[in-house]
MIFIDO-737717 format. One record per residue (C-alpha): residue in one letter; x, y, z. Coordinates in steps of 0.05 Angstrom, whole numbers, padded with zeros to 5 digits, always signed. Each point is the difference from the previous one (the first is absolute). Layout:
N
AXYZ;...
# end
This chain:
504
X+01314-00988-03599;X-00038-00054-00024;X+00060-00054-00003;X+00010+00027+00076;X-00070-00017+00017;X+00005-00063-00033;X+00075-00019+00024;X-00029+00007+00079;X-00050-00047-00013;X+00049-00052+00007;X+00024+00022+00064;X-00039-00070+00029;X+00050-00034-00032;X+00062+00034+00008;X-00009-00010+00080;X+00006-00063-00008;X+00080-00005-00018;X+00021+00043+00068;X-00057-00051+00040;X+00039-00065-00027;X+00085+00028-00007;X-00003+00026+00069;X-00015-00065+00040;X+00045-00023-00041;X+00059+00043+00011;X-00019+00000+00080;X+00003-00091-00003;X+00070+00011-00039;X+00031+00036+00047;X-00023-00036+00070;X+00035-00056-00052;X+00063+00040-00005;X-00006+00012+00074;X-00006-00064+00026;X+00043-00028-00060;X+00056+00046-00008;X+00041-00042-00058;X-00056+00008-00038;X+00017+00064-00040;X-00062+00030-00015;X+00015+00068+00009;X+00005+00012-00074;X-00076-00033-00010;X-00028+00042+00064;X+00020+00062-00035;X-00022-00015-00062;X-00063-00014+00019;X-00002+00057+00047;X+00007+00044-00062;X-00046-00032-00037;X-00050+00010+00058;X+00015+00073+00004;X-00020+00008-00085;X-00061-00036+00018;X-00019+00040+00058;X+00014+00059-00036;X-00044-00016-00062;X-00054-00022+00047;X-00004+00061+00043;X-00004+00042-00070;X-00055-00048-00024;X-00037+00011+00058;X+00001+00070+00006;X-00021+00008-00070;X-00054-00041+00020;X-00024+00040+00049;X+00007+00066-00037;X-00027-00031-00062;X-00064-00048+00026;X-00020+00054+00056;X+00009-00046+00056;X+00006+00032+00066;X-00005-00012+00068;X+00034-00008+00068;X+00009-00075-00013;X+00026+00012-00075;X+00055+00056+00027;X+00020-00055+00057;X+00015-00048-00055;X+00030+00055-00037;X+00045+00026+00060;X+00020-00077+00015;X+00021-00003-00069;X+00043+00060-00002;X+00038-00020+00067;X+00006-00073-00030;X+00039+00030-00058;X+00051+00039+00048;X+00014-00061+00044;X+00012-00042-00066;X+00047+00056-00017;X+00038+00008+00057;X+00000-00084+00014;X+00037+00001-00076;X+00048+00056+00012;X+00022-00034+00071;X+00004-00064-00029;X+00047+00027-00066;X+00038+00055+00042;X+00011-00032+00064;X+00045+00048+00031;X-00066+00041+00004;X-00010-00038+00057;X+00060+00018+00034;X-00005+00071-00020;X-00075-00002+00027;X+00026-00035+00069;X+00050+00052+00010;X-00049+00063-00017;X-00053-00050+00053;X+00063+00013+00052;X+00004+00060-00007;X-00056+00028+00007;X-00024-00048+00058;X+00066+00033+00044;X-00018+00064-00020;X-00080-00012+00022;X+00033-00024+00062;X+00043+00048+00018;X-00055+00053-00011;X-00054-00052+00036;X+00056-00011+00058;X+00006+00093+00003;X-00073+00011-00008;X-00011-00051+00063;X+00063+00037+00036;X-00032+00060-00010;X-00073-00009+00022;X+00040-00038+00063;X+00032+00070+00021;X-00063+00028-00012;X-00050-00050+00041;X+00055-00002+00052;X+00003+00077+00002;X-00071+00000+00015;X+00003-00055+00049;X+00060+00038+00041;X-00052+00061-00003;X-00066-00037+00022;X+00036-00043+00049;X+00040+00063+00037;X-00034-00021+00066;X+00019-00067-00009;X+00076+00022-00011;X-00003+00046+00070;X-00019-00058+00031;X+00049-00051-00029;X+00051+00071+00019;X-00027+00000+00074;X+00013-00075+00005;X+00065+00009-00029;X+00027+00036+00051;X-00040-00036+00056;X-00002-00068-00022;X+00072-00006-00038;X+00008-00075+00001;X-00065-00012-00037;X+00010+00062-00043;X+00070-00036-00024;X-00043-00073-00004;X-00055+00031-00049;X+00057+00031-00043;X+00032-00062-00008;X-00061-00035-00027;X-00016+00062-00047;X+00072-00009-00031;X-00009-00070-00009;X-00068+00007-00038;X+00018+00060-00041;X+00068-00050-00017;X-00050-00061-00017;X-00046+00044-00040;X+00057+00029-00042;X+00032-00077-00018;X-00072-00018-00014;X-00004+00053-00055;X+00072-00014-00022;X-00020-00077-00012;X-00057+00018-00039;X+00031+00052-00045;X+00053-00053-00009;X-00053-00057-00016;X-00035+00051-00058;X+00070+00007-00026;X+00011-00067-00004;X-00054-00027-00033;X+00006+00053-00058;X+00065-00008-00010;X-00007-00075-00012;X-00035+00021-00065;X+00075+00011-00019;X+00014-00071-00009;X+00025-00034-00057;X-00068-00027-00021;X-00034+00072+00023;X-00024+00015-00068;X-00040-00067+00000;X-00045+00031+00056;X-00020+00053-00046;X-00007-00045-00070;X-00046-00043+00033;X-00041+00048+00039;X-00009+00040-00062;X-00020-00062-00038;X-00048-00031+00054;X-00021+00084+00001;X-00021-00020-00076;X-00031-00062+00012;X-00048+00028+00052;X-00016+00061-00038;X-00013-00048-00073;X-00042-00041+00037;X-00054+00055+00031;X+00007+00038-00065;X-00027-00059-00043;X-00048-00014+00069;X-00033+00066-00010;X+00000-00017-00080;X-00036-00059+00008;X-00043+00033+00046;X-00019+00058-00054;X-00010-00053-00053;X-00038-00059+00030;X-00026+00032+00059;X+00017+00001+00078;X-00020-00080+00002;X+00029-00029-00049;X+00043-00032+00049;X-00066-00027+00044;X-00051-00010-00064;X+00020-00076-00011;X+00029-00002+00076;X-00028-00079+00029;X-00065+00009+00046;X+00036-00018+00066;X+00067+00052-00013;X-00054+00056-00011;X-00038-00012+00063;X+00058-00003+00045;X+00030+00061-00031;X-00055+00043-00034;X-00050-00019+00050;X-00003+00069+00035;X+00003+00036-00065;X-00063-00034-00032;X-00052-00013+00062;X-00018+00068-00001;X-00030-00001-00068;X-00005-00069-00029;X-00077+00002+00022;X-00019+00053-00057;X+00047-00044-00057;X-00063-00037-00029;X-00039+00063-00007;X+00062+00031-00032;X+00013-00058-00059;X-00083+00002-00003;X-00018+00067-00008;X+00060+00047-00003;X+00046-00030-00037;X-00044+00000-00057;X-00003+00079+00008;X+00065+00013-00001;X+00023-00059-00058;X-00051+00056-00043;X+00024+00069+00018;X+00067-00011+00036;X+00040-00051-00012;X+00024+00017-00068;X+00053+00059+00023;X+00002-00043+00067;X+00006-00069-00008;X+00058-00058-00013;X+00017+00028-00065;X-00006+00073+00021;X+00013+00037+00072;X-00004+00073-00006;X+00026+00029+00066;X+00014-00062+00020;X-00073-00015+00014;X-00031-00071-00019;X-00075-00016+00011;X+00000-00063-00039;X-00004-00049+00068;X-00024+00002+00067;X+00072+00000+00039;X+00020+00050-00053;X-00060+00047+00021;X+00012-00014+00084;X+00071+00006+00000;X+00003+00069-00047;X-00019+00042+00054;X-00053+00032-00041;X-00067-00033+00037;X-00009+00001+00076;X-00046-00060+00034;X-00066+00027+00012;X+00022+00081-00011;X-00025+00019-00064;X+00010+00070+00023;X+00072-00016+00001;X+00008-00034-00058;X+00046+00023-00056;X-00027-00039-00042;X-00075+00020+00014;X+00022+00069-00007;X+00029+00002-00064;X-00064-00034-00024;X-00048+00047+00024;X+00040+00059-00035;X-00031+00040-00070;X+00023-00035-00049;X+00036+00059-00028;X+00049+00007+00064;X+00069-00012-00003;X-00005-00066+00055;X-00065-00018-00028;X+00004-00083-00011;X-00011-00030-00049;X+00027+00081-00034;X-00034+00028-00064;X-00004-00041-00062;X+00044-00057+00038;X-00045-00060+00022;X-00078-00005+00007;X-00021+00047+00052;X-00034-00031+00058;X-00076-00001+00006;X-00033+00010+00067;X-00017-00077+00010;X+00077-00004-00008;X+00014+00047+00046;X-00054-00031+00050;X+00040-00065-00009;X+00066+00031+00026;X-00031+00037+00064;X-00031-00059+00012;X+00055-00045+00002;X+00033+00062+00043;X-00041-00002+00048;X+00023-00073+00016;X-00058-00031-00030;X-00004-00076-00017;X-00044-00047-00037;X+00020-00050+00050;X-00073+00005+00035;X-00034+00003-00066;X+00029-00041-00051;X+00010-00084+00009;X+00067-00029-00019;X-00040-00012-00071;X-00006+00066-00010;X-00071-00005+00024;X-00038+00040+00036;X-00035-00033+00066;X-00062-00033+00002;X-00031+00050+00051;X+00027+00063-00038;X-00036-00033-00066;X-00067-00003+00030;X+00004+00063+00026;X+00010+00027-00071;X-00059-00033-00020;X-00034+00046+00038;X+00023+00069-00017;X-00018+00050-00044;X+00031-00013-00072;X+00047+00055-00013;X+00023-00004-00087;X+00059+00027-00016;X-00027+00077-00029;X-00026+00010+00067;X+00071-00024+00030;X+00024+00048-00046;X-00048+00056+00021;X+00022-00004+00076;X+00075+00002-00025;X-00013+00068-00038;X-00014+00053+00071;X+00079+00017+00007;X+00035-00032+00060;X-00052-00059+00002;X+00030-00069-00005;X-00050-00066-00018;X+00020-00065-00019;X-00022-00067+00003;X+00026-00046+00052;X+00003-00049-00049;X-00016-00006-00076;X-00075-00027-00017;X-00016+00010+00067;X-00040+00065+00031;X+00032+00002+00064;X+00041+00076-00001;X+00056+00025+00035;X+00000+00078+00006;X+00044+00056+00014;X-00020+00077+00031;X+00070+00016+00018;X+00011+00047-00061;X-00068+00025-00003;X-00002+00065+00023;X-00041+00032+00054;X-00045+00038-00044;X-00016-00058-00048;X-00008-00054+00067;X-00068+00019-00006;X-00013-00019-00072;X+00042-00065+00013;X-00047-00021+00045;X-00059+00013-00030;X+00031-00043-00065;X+00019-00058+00051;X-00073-00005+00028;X-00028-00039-00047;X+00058-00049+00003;X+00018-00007+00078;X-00010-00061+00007;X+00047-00020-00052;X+00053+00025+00037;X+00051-00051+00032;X+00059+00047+00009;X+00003+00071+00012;X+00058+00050+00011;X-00022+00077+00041;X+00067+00001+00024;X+00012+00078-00002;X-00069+00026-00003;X-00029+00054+00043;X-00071-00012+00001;X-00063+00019+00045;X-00037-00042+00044;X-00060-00016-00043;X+00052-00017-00062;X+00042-00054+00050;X-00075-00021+00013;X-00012-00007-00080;X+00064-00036-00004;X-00024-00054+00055;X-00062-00018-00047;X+00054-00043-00042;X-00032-00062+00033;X+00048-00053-00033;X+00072+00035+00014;X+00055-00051+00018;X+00061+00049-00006;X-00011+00073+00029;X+00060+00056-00004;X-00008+00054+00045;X+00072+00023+00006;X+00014+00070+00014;X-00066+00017-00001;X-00046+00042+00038;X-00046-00053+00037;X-00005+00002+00078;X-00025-00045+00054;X-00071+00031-00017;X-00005-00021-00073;X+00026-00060+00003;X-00051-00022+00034;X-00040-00001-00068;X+00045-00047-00019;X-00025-00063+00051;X-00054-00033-00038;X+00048-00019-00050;X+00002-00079+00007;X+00045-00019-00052;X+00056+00055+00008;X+00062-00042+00022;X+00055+00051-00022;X+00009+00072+00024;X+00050+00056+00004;X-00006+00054+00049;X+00070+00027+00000;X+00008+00077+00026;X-00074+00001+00005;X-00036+00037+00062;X-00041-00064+00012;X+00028-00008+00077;X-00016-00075+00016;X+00037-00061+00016;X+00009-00062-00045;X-00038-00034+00058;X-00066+00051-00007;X+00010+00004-00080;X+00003-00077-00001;X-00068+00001+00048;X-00039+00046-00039;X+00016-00041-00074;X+00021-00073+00016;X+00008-00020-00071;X+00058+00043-00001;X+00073-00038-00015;X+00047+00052-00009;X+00002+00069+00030;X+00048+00057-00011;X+00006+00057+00055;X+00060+00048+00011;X+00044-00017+00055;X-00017+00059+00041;X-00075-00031+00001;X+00009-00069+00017;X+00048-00052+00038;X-00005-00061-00037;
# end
């Protein structure tokens, strides 16, 4: 078992012989074709042979691989399926091309069983004709006294219609006679001389398409989905990945900054370049976007956050039991933050600096040391973090906090509310005088309300805030305009409301 294991590791490898010989084989014979003194047919099938052993070792390798390593997934049995049907077109291009009176034999079986599907296409139409015109002769009997009265009362134009009923029902019949002979025609021209090159070639180009997505979805499993747009020049990847990547390119700098260094530590071991288990890489930004597994500004949606948040002794839990360093809640923090499409684009200079206005204003807080950072961090479903390190400006989550413990958060937050730049009650069902608590966090810039409980009434507490300039109020009962929201806190640059409560 263990020289199995250790035999399918080279499956990598072996793809590579059916990637190269089959290209090959396929620019041989469109040389034979176009070159016909050329007398290649011996080479073509050679190789074709040799294709077929490679194929065949590969698809074991790879299976063995998969049974062996644990790897899994819909896009690892796609690449498995791809390389199963490769193997069976090789196979039957190699057989064609050494036996070609297969060909023939395959044309003739073709024949036969298109005239038979004709003849029971052409009886199955005959015989829902009698029926339709059964029913019409039934439906229409009114009709048919009439055309009877005007038989006998109007001959002359009774003998006129006839006439032109005879000559349509004769047109309609040599229309279906032409095209029954037309079908006929073109599949018996398969029965040429060269009508076993139609099938050698299709069953070859059949190969070449089929090698080609195989080793796609290969590469795919083994450097990640953009490996073919990583190193891809500036000006090709904005005319053709420009849709793709505006959508989340603004959170990329908090995501090399702060997240990546979070998952390098507790993830990227089992899914990184070296490693994908389930196909899942977290070692780089596109990696993360394009894997399907984080949702712009839906943590609540997010696989990824998900599996995070799970006891560590679950079966999804990520990083799993004794695999990786388990994530702290600052960690955590860091990834519902970036979630939340959060950027350090306001706060941090191109130096990596914060700005000069944001410095002073540190200056002026309350000093928060790290045990007390730590002490906030301990009431369960309570997020704090600094903004930025050395600095005492704090960016806080509620969202997991539950309703019995809001309370207690709050009353831990006093001390430090005007610390608070960024805050995130999406989700939270609180009373008036808490959402009046909340507005006491003089200094918020960023202020995530989503899916929360606040109305037109409470948000109202809300107004004095001067420096707020971001705010999310999507499916909340707050029933203003843009206009009135934008009146009552002018500071504000972005807002978020649900489409059923605004038109802009």
């Amino acid at each position: 078992m263990n020289l199995l294991a250790f035999l399918s590791d080279f499956h990598p490898v072996a793809v590579h012989f059916p990637i190269a010989l089959l290209p090959t084989v396929a620019l041989l014979a469109l040389y034979q074709r176009l070159r016909p003194e050329a007398q290649l047919g011996s080479a073509i099938r050679s190789l074709l042979w040799l294709a077929l052993l490679a194929c065949v070792c590969a698809m074991l390798l790879g299976l063995g691989n998969r049974a062996f390593n644990g790897h899994g997934g819909e896009e690892v049995n796609s690449h498995a399926i791809l390389g199963i049907a490769t193997t069976v077109s090789v196979m039957l291009a190699a057989f064609l091309y050494q036996f070609p009176h297969w060909a023939l034999l395959l044309t003739r079986g073709l024949v036969r069983v298109s005239g038979l599907a004709l003849r029971i296409g052409w009886g199955v139409f005959r015989a829902l004709w009698i029926i339709v015109r059964a029913l019409l002769r039934f439906v229409l009997i009114p009709v048919r006294l009439l055309l009877w009265c005007s038989a006998r009362l109007l001959p002359k134009v009774h003998a006129g219609l006839e006439v032109r009923r005879q000559a349509f029902a004769l047109r309609a019949k040599q229309a279906a006679a032409r095209i029954r002979y037309r079908l006929h025609t073109v599949i018996f021209e398969y029965l040429r001389p060269d009508g076993s090159l139609w099938w050698q070639n299709g069953a070859l180009a059949t190969s070449v398409v089929l090698v080609l997505a195989t080793g796609l979805y290969g590469a795919n499993l083994s450097h990640g989905e953009d490996h073919l747009t990583r190193n891809m020049p500036q000006a090709l990847r904005t005319l053709l990945l420009e849709d793709q990547l505006s959508g989340s390119q603004l959170d990329q700098a908090y995501f090399e900054k702060e997240v990546q260094p979070v998952l390098r530590r507790s993830c990227v071991k089992c899914h990184g370049d070296q490693k994908q288990k389930k196909n899942l890489r977290l070692d780089s930004y596109a990696a993360v976007v394009g894997s399907g597994v984080v949702k712009y500004q839906n943590p609540e949606g997010s696989e990824l956050l998900r599996r995070l948040l799970l006891p560590r002794d679950h079966t999804a839990a990520m990083p799993p039991l004794h695999k990786g360093r388990p994530l702290q809640a600052d960690d955590i923090t860091v990834v519902v933050h970036w979630l939340q499409g959060h950027s350090l684009e306001s706060l941090v200079s191109q130096t990596g600096g914060l700005a000069p206005e944001l410095k002073a204003l540190a200056r002026q807080l309350p000093a928060i040391d790290e045990k007390r950072l730590s002490e906030l961090n301990t009431l369960e479903g309570l997020r704090v973090r600094r903004l930025v390190n050395n600095y005492d400006l704090l960016t806080v989550n509620l969202s997991h906090v539950a309703p019995i413990h809001i309370e207690a958060a709050l009353n831990r937050l006093a001390p430090y509310a005007v610390n608070v730049l960024y805050l995130d009650a999406s989700n939270l069902q609180l009373t008036a005088t808490q959402w009046q608590r909340l507005s006491g966090f003089g200094n918020l810039q960023r202020l995530n309300l989503k899916s929360s409980n606040i109305g037109t009434a409470e948000i109202q507490y809300f107004k004095p805030l001067a420096q707020l300039q971001w705010l999310n109020l999507f499916s909340t009962g707050v029933a203003l305009s843009v206009a009135e929201i934008r009146a009552m806190m002018p500071g504000l640059n972005n807002i978020y409301l649900s489409a059923a409560e605004s038109e802009s």
